[in-house]
C-alpha positions as CSV (number, residue, x, y, z in Angstrom):
1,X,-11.2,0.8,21.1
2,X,-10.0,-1.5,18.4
3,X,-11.5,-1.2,14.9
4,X,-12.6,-3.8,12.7
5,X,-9.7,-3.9,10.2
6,X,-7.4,-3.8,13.0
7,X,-9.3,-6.7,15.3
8,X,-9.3,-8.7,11.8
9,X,-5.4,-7.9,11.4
10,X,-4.7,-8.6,15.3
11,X,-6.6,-12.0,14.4
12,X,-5.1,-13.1,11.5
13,X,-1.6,-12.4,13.4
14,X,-2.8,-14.3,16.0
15,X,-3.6,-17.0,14.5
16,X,-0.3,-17.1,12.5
17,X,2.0,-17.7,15.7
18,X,-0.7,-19.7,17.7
19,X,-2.3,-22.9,15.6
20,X,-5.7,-23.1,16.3
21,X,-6.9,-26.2,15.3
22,X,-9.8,-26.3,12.3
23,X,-8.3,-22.7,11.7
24,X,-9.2,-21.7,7.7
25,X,-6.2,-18.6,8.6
26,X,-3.7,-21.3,9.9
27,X,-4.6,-23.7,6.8
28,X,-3.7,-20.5,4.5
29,X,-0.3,-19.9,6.1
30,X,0.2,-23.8,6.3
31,X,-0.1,-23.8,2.2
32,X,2.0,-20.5,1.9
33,X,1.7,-17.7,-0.2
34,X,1.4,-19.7,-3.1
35,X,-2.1,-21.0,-2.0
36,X,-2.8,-17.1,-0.6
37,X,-2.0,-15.2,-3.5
38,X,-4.3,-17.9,-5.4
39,X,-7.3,-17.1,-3.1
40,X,-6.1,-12.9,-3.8
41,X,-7.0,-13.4,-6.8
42,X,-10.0,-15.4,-6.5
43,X,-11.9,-13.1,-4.3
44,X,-10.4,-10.0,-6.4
45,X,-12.4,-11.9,-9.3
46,X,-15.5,-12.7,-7.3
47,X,-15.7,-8.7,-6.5
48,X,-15.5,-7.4,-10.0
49,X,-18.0,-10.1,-11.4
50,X,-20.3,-9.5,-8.0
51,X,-19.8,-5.7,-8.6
52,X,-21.0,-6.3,-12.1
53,X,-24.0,-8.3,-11.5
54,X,-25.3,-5.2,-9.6
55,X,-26.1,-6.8,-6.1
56,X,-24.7,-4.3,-3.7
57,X,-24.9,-7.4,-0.7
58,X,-22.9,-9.5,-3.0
59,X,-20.6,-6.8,-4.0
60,X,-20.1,-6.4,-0.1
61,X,-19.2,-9.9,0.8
62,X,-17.0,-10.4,-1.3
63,X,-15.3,-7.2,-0.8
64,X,-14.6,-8.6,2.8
65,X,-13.5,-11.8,0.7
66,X,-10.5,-10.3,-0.6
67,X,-10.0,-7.6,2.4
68,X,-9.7,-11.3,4.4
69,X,-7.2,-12.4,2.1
70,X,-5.3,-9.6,1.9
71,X,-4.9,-9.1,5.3
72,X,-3.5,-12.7,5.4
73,X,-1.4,-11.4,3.0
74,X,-0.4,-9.0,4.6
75,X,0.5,-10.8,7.0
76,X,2.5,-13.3,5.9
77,X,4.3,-10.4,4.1
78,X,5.5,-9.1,7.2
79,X,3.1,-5.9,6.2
80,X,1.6,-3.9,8.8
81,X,-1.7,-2.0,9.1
82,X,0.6,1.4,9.9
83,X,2.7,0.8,7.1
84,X,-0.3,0.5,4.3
85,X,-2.4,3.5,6.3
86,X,1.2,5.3,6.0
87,X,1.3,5.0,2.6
88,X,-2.5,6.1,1.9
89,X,-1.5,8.9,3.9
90,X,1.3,9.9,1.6
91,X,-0.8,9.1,-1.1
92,X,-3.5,11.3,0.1
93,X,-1.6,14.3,0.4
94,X,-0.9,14.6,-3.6
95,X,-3.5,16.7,-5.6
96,X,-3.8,17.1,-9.8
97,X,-2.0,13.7,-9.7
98,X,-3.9,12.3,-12.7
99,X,-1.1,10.4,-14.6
100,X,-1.3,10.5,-18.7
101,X,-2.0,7.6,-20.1
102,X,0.7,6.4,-22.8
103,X,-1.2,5.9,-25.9
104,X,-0.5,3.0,-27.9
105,X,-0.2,3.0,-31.8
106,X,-1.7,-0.5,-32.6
107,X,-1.0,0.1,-36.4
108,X,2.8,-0.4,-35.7
């Protein structure tokens, strides 16, 4: 049974090679990445001032926002869901990996 990230992915690549008429995915490829990068970082906004508010229902929808437009991103990168699952994997495998933060002198 197909999960919801990966219905949402199958959907948006879906609609990439098929047009679908009134289609809000096809009208984002149509623009290009331009236009989806813009609505990235739109929705990323919306999440950190929803987040901030404090209204965990808000802070949900527009968490699937930006997971929307990312997957379109994704998408139209040529990205696929086992290739960003790959790399949490690899990711998750690393312990004691808190980085040092460079510290800045803002006197010089």
């Amino acid at each position: 049974m197909e999960n919801t990230f990966q219905a949402l992915y199958n959907t948006v690549l879906h609609r990439r090679s098929e047009h679908k008429e009134g289609s809000y995915t096809c009208y984002l490829f149509e623009k290009g990445l331009d236009k989806i990068l813009k609505k990235v970082g739109e929705e990323c906004s919306e999440t950190i001032i929803a987040a901030k508010n404090g209204v965990k229902a808000d802070t949900i929808a527009e968490i699937a926002d930006l997971q929307y437009h990312l997957m379109v991103m994704m998408v139209n990168e040529g990205i696929t869901l086992e290739e960003l699952e790959a790399e949490l994997d690899r990711r998750s495998l690393k312990t004691g990996n808190l980085k040092t933060f460079h510290q800045v002198d803002h006197n010089t």
